[in-house]
C-alpha positions in Angstrom: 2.0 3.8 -24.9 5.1 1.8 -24.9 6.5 2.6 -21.9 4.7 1.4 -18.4 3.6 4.1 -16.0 4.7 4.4 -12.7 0.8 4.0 -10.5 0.9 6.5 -7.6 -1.9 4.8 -5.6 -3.5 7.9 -3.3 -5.2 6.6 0.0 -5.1 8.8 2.8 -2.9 11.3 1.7 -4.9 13.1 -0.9 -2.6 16.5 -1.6 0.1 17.0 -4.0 2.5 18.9 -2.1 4.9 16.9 0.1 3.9 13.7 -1.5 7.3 12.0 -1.9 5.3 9.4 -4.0 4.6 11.5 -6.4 7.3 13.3 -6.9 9.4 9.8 -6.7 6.8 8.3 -9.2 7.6 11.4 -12.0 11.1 11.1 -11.9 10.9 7.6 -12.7 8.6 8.1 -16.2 4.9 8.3 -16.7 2.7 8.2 -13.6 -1.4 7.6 -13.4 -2.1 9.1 -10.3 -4.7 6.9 -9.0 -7.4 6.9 -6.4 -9.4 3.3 -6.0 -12.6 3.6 -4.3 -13.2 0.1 -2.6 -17.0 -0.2 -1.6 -16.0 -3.3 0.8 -14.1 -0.6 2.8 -16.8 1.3 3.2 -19.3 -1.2 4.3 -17.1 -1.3 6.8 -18.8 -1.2 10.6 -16.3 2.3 11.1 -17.2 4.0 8.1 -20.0 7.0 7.1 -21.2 9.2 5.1 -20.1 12.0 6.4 -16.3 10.6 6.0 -16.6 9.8 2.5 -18.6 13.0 2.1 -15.3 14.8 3.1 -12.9 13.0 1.0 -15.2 13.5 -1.7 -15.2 16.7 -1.2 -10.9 16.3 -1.0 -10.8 14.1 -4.2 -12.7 16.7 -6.2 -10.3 19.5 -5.1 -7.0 16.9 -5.8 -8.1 16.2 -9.2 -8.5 19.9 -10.2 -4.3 20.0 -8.2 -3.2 16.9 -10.9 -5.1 18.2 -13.9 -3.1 21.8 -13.3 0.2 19.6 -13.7 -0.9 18.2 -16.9 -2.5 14.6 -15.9 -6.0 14.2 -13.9 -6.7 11.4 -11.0 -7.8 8.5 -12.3 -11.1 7.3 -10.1 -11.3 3.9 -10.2 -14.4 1.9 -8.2 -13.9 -1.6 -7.1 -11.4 -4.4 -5.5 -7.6 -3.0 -5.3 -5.9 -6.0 -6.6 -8.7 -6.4 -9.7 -8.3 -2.5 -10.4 -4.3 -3.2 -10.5 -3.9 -6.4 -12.4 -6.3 -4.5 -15.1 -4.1 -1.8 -15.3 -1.2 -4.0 -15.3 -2.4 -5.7 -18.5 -3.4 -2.6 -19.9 -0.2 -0.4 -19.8 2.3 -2.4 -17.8 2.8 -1.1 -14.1 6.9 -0.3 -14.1 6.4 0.7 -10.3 4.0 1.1 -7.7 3.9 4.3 -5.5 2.3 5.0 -2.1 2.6 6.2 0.9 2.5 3.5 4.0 -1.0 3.0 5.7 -1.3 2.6 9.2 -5.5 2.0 8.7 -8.0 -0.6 10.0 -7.9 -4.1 10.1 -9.6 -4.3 6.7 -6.9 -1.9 4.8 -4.7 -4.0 6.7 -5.7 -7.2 5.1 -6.3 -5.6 1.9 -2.5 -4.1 1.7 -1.2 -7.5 2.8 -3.5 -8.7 -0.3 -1.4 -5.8 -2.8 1.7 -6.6 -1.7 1.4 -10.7 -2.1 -0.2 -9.9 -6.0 2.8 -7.3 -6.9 5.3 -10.4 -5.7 3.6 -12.5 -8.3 3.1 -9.7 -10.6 6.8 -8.4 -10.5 6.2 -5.2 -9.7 7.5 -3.4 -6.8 6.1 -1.5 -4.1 7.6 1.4 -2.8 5.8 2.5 0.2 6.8 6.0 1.6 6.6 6.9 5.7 4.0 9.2 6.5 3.6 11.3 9.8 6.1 10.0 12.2 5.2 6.2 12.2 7.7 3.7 11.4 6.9 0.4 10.2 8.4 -2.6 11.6 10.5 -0.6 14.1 12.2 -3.5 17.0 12.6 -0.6 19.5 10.7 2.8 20.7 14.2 4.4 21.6 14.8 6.9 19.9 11.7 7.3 18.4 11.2 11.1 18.9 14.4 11.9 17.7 13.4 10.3 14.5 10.4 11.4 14.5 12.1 15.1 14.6 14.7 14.5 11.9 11.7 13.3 9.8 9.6 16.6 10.2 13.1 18.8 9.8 13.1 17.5 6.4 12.4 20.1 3.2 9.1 19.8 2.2 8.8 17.7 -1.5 7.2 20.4 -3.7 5.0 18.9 -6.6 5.9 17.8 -10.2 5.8 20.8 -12.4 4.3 18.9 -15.2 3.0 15.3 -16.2 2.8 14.0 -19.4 -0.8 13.3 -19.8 -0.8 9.0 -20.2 -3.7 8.6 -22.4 -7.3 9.6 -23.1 -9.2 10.6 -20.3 -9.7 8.3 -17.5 -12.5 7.7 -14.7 -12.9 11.0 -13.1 -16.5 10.6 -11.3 -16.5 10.4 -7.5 -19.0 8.6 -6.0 -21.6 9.8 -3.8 -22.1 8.6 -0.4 -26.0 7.1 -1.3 -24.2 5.3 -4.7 -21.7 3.6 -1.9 -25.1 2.5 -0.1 -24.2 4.5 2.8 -26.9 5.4 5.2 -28.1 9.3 5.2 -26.2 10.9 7.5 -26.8 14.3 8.0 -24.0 16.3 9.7 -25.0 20.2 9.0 -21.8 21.6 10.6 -18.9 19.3 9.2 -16.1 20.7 7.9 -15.5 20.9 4.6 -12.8 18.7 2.3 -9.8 19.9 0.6 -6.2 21.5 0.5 -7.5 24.8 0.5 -9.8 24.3 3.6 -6.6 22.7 5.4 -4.1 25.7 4.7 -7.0 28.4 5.6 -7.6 26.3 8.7 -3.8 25.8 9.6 -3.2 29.9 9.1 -6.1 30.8 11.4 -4.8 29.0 13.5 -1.7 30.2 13.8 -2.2 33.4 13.1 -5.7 34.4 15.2 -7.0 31.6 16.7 -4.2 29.4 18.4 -3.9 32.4 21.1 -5.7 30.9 24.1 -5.4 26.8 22.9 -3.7 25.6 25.9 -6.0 27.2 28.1 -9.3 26.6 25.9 -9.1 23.3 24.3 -10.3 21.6 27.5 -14.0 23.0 27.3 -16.0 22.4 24.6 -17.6 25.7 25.0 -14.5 27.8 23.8 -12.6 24.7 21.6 -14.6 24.8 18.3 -12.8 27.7 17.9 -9.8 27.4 19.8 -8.6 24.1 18.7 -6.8 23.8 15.3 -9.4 21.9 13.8 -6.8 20.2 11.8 -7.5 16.8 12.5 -9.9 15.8 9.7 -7.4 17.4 7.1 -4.1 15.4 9.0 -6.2 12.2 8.8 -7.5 12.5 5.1 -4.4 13.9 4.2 -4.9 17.3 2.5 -2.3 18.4 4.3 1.5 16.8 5.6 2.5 16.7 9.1 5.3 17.9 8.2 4.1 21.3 7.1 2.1 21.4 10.0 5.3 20.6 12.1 7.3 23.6 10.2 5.5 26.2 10.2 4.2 25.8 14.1 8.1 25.8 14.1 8.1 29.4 12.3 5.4 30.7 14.4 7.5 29.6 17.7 10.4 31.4 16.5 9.2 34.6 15.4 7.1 34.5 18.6 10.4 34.1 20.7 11.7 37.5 19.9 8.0 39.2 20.0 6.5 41.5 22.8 3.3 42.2 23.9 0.7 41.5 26.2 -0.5 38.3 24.6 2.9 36.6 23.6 2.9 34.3 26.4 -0.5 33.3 26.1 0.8 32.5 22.5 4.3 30.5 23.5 2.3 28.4 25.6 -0.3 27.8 23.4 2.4 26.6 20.4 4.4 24.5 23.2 1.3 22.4 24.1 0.2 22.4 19.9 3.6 21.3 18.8 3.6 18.8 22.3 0.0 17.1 20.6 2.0 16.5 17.1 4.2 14.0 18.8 0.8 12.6 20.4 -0.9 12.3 17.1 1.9 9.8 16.1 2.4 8.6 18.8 -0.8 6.8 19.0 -0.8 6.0 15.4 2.6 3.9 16.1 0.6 1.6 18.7 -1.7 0.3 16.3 1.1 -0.1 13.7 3.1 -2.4 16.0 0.5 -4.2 17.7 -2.6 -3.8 14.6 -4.7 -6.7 16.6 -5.2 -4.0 19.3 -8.2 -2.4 17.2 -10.4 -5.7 18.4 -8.9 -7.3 21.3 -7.9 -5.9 24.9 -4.1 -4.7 24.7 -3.8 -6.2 28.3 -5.3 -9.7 28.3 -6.2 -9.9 32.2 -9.5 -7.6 31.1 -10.6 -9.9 28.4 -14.3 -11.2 29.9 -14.9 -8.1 32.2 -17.1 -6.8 30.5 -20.4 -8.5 28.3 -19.1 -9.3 24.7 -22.7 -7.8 24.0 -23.9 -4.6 24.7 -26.9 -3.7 27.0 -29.2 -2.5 23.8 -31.3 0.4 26.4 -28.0 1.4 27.8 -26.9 1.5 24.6 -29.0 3.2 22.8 -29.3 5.8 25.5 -25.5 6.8 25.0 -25.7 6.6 21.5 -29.1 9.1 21.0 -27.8 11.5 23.7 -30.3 10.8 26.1 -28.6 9.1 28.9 -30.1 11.4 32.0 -26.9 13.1 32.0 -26.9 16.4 30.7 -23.1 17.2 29.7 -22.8 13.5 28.4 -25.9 14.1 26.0 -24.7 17.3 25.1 -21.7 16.2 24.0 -22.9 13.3 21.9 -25.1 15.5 20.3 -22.7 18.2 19.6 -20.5 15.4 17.7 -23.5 13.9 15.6 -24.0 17.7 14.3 -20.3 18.4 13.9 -18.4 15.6 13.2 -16.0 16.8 15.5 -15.6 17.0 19.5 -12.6 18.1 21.6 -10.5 15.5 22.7 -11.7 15.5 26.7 -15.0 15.4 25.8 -13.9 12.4 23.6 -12.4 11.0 26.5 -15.2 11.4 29.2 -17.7 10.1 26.3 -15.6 6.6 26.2 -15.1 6.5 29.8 -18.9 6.9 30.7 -19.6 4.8 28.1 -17.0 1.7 29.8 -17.5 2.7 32.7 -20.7 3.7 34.0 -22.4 2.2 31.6 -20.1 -0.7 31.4 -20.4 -0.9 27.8 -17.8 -3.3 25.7 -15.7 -0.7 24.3 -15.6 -2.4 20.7 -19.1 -1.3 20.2 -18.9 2.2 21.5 -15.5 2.8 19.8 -17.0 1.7 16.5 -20.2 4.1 16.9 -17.8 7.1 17.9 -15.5 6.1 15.3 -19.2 6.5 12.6 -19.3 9.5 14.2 -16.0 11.7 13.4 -15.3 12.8 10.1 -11.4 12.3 11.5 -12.0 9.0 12.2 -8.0 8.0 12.3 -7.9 4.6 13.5 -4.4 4.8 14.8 -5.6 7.4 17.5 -8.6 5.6 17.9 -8.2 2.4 19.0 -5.3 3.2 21.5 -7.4 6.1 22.9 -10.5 3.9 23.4 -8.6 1.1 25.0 -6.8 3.8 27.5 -10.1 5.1 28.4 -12.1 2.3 29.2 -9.1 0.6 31.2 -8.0 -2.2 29.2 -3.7 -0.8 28.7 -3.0 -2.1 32.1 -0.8 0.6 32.1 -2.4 4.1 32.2 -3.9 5.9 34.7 -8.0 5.2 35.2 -9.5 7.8 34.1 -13.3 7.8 35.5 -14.9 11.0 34.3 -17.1 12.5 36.6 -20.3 13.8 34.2 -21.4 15.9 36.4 -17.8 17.7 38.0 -16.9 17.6 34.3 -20.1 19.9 33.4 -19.7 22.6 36.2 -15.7 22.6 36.0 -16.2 23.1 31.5 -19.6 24.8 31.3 -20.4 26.5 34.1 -23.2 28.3 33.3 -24.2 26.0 31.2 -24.3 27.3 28.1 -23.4 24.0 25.7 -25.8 22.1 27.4 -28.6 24.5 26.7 -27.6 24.6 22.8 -27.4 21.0 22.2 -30.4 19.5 24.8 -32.8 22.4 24.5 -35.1 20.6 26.6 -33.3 21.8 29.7 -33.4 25.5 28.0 -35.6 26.5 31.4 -33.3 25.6 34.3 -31.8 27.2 36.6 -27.7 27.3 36.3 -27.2 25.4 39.7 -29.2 22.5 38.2 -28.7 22.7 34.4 -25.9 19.6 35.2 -28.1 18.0 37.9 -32.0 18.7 36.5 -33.3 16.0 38.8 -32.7 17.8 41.6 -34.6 20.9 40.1 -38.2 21.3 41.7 -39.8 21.3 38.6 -37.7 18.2 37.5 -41.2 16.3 36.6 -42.2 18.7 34.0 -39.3 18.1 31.9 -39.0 15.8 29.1 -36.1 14.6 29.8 -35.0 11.2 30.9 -33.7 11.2 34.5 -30.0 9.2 35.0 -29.8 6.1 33.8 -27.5 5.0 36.3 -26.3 5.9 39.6 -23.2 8.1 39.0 -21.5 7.4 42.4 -22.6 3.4 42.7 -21.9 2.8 38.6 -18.4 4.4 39.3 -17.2 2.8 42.4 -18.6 -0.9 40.7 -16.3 0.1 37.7 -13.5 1.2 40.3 -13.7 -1.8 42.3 -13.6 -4.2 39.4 -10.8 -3.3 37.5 -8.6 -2.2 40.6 -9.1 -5.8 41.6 -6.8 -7.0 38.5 -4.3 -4.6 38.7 -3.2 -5.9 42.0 -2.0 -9.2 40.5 1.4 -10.0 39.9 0.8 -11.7 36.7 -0.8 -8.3 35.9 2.1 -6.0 37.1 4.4 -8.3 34.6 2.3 -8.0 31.6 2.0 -4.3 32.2 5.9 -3.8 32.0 6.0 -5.5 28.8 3.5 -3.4 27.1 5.3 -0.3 28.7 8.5 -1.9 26.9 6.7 -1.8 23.4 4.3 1.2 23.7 5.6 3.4 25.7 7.3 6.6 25.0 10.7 7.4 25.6 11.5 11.0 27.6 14.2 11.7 29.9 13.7 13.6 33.3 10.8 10.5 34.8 11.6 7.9 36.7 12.4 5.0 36.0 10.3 1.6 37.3 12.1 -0.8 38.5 13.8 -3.4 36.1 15.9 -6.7 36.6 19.9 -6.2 36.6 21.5 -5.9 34.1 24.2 -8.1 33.3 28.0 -6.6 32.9 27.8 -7.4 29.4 25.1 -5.3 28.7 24.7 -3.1 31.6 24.0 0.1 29.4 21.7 2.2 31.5 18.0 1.9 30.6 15.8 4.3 28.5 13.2 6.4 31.2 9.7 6.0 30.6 6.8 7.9 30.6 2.8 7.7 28.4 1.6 10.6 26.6 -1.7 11.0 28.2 
């Protein structure tokens, strides 16, 4: 070829419709759609096999989407900068084409590395917002309203064609054992893929979604009643914004239904379209203050807990064999599925910081191992707020045991996922120590106090919070990270002065 091909460089956003890369990329000239698999990336201490397995399983179904329109993914193994300078000196790169990454710290560094080698190379960069985040934003006001205007706009529909580039190019994907990633078997995971995401998404909608406000709490009733979109928003198989549109559609049609069960419905889309704003949300945090993935967002909690973990304690939480029957449940219900609803998320992380008093960096990265949705963006803000360290949220100290009678009352989870408790009696399937036969079980009895580990927690961190210095700090992080929604109070703020006495945006954190 003659002409230098426009490189549309697919990370996390592995679909073909409503890619505005791509379809930016084809009306410049000849595009080589191109996926690099970076083994450093996934030696990564937050990476498994059952994520790669997924996107594998997405990268397959995205090459088959390309090939349709007339030019395959290439599948490229090794460094991103080597992998483009190659290509540069093999065809020329006119343009490079991706959508903007809010990842880990190592894609962080690594994009930072891109972008300094395309300023020496000449070629530019055109990085495309995806979801609702906005790179190097100054201010959160206004941020939903952008954030709306963003998912109002039409949906970018595919190239019709591509002119193939040149003889076939490297098409095999990896597997997980040639990335020298542990065996990790996950026998329920979801499967990878567009098609997956738009079955999931229309069940949902459709059948599912009826009773998601009032069933997404328990993780007896949310495998099924939660959308279950999460691994496809985070890998990309599918846009937020078509997510966004058609809950949108579904609202509307539902607003001149009747029936017995359209109010169940209303509610059920209010509190779904309510966790899209969430979902970026979060992922803003990290893209404005990206340090927060390994260091305390509020700096008074730095030292509080041990830089290194107790290994028993540990280990314990880990293996799902803490004494504490919904805790192990839960834990073992995500190493099977890859997946857990987002309270039992929660009340994992804040036993884990907690009662176990666990650094968080080390739980957060075995959890993050542990979902196939693994979106760092959500992540690392959620397991900051739920071990304590924002300064400015609520503490949220789980009660294992309340939280197992209030979400499984009878106690069916815990009976599927620790079978060795398959034999008590409902009162005491959350409290088997206090079962007469406790001694013939084999399972391990608590292995802390829950009302002494909790009120040492409680004590410790409420201690900090009282400080001035504290209070201070807190308001600044409120100024950067939190949301913007009228109708809350607003805390208290230093005059203004009559030049720029405009009245102040209200506060309030998604939760």
């Amino acid at each position: 070829m003659t002409e230098p091909v426009n490189i549309v460089w697919f990370k996390r956003d592995l679909r073909i419709a409503d890619h505005r890369p791509l379809a930016l990329a084809a009306e410049a000239g000849p595009v080589l759609p191109l996926y690099i698999v970076e083994p450093a990336l996934w030696q990564q201490q937050d990476a498994s096999a059952r994520q790669w397995e997924f996107a594998a399983e997405c990268l397959s179904e995205l090459q088959e989407d390309l090939a349709a329109v007339g030019q395959p993914l290439w599948v490229m193994v090794g460094d991103a900068v080597a992998i483009l300078q190659n290509l540069h000196k093999r065809f020329g790169i006119a343009a490079l084409f991706s959508h903007a990454e809010t990842g880990n710290g190592w894609t962080y560094a690594r994009d930072r590395a891109v972008a300094a080698w395309c300023r020496s190379a000449g070629v530019a960069w055109r990085e495309e917002r995806q979801f609702g985040v906005i790179r190097r934003i100054k201010s959160r006001d206004g941020w939903a309203q952008a954030w709306d205007r963003d998912m109002e706009k039409p949906i970018v529909h595919p190239p019709m064609a591509l002119a193939p580039i040149a003889a076939p190019g490297p098409m095999h994907i990896p597997t997980s054992a040639e990335l020298g990633l542990p065996p990790d078997l996950c026998p329920h995971r979801q499967s990878g893929g567009r098609r997956a995401a738009l079955d999931t998404l229309a069940s949902f909608l459709e059948t599912r979604g009826r009773d998601y406000r009032f069933e997404m709490s328990s993780p007896v009733t949310a495998f099924d009643a939660s959308s279950r979109l999460s691994p496809h928003l985070a890998w990309g198989t599918i846009a937020m914004r078509e997510v966004a549109q058609d809950t949108r559609k579904r609202s509307a049609g539902l607003a001149a239904a009747d029936g017995p069960d359209v109010q169940r419905w209303r509610a059920s889309m209010r509190s779904f379209a309510a966790r899209q704003y969430w979902h970026c949300h979060f992922m803003q945090k990290l893209e404005d203050e990206p340090g927060l993935e390994f260091e305390n967002l509020h700096r008074a909690y730095d030292g509080v807990r041990p830089d290194i973990a107790d290994p028993r304690r540990l280990a314990a939480w880990c293996g799902g064999n803490t004494g504490f029957p919904f805790v192990d449940a839960c834990m073992r219900a995500l190493d099977r599925h890859g997946w857990l609803n987002f309270r039992m998320r929660a009340m994992l992380m804040s036993f884990a910081s907690y009662h176990l008093w666990l650094p968080w960096r080390e739980t957060g990265l075995h959890l993050a191992r542990k979902f196939v949705d693994y979106e760092p963006g959500i992540h690392w803000p959620q397991v900051q707020m739920q071990s304590g360290t924002t300064g400015i949220n609520t503490m949220r100290i789980y009660n294992p045991i309340k939280q197992g009678f209030d979400q499984d009352p009878t106690g069916t989870f815990v009976r599927t996922y620790v079978p060795e408790l398959s034999g008590v009696p409902d009162m005491f399937v959350h409290e088997p120590w206090r079962w007469e036969d406790a001694a013939k079980l084999r399972y391990p009895p608590p292995i802390v106090d829950n009302a002494a580990a909790s009120r040492a927690a409680r004590e410790a961190l409420y201690g900090l919070r009282r400080s001035p210095s504290h209070k201070e700090a807190a308001r600044r992080i409120v100024d950067k990270h939190g949301s913007r929604k009228s109708g809350i109070a607003q805390p208290p703020r230093k005059p203004k002065t009559a030049k720029n006495s405009a009245p102040n945006p209200q506060f309030a954190l998604d939760v």
